[in-house]
C-alpha positions as CSV (number, residue, x, y, z in Angstrom):
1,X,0.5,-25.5,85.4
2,X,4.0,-24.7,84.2
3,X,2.6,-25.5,80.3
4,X,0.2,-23.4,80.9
5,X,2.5,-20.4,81.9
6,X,4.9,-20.9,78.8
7,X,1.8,-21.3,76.5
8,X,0.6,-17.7,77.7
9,X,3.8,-16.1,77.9
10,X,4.7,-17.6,74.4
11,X,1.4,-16.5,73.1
12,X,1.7,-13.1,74.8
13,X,5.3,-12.1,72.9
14,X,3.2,-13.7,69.7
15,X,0.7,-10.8,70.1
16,X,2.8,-8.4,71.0
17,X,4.8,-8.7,67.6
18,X,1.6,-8.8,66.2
19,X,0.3,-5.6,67.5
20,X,3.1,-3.8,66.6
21,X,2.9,-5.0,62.9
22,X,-0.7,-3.5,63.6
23,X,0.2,-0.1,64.4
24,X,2.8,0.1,62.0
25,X,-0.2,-0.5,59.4
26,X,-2.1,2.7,58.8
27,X,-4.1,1.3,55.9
28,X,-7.8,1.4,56.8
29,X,-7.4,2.6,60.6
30,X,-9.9,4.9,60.9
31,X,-12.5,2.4,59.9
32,X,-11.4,0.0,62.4
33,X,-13.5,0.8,65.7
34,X,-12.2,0.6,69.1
35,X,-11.3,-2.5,70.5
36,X,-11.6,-4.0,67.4
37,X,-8.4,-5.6,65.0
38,X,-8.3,-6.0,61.4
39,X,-7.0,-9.6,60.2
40,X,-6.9,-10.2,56.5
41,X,-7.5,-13.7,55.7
42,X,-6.9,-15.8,52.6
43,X,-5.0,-18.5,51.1
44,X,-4.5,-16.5,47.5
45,X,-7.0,-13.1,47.6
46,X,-6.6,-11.7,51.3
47,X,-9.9,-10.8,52.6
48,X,-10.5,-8.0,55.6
49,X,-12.3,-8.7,58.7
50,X,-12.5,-7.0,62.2
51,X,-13.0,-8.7,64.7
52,X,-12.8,-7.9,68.9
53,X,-9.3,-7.8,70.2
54,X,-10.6,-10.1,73.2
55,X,-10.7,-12.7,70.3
56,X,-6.8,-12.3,70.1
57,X,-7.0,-13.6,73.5
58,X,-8.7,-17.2,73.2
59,X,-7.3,-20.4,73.2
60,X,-8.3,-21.5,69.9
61,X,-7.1,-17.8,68.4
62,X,-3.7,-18.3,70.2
63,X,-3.2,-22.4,68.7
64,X,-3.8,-20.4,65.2
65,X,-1.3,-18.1,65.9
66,X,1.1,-20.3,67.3
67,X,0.7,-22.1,64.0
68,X,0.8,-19.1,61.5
69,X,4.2,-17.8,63.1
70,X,5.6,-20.9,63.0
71,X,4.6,-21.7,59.5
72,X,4.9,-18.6,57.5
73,X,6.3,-15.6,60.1
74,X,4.6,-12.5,61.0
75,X,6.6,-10.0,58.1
76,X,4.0,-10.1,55.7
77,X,3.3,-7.7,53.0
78,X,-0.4,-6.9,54.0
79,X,1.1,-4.6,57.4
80,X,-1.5,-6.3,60.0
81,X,-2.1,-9.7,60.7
82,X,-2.6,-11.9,58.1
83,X,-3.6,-15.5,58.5
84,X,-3.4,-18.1,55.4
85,X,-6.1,-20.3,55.5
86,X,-9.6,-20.6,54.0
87,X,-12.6,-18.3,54.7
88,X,-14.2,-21.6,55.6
89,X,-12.0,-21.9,58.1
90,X,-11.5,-18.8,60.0
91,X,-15.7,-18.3,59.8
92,X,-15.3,-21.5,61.8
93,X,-12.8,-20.5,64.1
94,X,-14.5,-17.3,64.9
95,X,-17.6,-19.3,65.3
96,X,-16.5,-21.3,67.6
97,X,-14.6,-18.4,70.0
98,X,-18.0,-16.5,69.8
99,X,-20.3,-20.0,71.0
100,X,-17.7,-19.9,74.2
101,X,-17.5,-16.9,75.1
């Protein structure tokens, strides 16, 4: 029970760093429907994808996180999230989150 606590309040101050990197980014906002995120994705050529900011919220999304912040840090260049790994991989991930929910 306690684990679980730290995990969400750990993954809670993760999005809330990420968020504000969000709104900080104005590139491509208007095109970005409501209660959506954009993420750009890549390991060399970032790619754009929005997905539903309940995504932000799963399990497997917050492991991913946990690991991107630890990894590489949250400034990045791009102004929103951005998440180095392979398409492959994040097609995957978002594959799986929409299977459970």
């Amino acid at each position: 029970m306690g684990r679980q606590l730290v995990e969400k309040v750990q993954a809670k101050k993760i999005l809330q760093r990420t968020l504000s990197n969000i709104k900080r980014s104005t590139q491509h906002c208007s095109d970005v429907p409501k209660g959506h995120v954009a993420v750009y994705v890549g390991e060399t050529y970032m790619k754009r994808h929005v997905i539903p900011i309940s995504y932000l919220n799963h399990t497997l999304f917050h492991n991913v996180l946990h690991f991107v912040e630890e990894e590489f840090g949250f400034e990045h260049p791009m102004g929103g999230l951005t998440i180095p790994c392979s398409e492959d991989y994040f097609s995957s991930l978002i594959s799986l989150i929409r299977s459970s929910s």
